[in-house]
N, C-alpha and C positions, 0 to 999 in steps of 0.2 A: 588710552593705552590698551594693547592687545590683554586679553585673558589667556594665562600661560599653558603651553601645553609639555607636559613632563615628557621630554622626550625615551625615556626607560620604561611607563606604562602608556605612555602614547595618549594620554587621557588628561584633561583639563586639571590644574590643580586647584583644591576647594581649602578658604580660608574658614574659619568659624560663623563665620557670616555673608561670604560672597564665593565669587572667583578670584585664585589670587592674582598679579597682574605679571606682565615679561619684566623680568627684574630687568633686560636689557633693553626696556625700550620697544620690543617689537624686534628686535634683532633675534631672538633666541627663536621665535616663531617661526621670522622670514628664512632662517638657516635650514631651520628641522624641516618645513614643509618644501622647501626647495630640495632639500636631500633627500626628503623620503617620498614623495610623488614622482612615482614613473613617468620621463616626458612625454609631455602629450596627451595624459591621462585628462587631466582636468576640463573642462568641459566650456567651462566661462575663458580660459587662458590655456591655450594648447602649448605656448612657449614654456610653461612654467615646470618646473619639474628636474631630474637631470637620469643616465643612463646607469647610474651606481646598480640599480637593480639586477640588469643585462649581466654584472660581473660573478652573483650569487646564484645564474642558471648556468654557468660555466662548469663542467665537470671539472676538466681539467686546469691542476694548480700553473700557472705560469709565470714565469718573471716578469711580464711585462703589466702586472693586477697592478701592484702598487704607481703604477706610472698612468694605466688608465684610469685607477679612481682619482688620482688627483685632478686627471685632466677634465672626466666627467664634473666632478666636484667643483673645478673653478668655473666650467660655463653652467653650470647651473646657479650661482652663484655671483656671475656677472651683474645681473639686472641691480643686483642691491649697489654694487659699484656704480651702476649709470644711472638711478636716480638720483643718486646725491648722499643716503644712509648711512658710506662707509667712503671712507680716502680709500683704504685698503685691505685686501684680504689673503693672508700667507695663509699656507696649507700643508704639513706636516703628513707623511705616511707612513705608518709601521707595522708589521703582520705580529698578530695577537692571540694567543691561545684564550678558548672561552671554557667557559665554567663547566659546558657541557662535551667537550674533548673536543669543539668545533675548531676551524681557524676562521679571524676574523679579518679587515684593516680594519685599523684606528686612523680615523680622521682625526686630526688635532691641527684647529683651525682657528686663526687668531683674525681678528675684523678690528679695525682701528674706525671706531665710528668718526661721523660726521663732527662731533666735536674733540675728536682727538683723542677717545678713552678707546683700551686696550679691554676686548670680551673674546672671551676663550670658550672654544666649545669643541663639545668630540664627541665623533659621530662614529660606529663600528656599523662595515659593512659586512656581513656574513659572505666567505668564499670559499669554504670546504667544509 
């Protein structure tokens, strides 16, 4: 099992005595590093990654954010579909005020593993 990465400080989380592990299996990892690696960035796997980034160099707010991050969001997202990991993966979007006056989307993304269990996760893309 993967060693978890907290997606909020971006940094491995430490148990009293080890690394702790992906409460989901490896799903919470496969999510977060698919959403937060620019495509194409990665070096071993150029497919990996998704375009969510492109939408936070956007000056301009436009209606059509929450429609491309969703779409970025599912084909990055895909590959966990076509190995086998998840039957399936819905993707919720909603525009979010942050702490620091920013605006955000909230991802809120529901993955129905391989064995049929419901893991919910949410991912904020900064967009103004």
């Amino acid at each position: 099992m993967d060693a978890y990465i907290d997606p909020t400080t971006r940094a491995y989380v430490h148990t009293a005595t080890d690394l702790a592990r992906d409460p989901a299996g490896g799903l919470a990892n496969a999510v977060y590093l698919r959403l937060m690696t620019p495509l194409g960035s990665y070096w071993a796997n150029t497919n990996l990654g998704s375009r969510l980034h492109e939408l936070a160099g956007r000056a301009k707010a436009t209606a059509n954010k929450p429609l491309l991050a969703q779409q970025y969001a599912k084909a990055a997202l895909q590959p966990i579909l076509d190995d086998g990991r998840a039957q399936s993966i819905d993707i919720d979007v909603a525009t979010v005020a942050m702490d620091d006056a920013s605006t955000a989307l909230a991802l809120h993304i529901t993955v129905v593993n391989a064995a049929g269990n419901r893991v919910a996760f949410t991912h904020h893309v900064p967009v103004a």
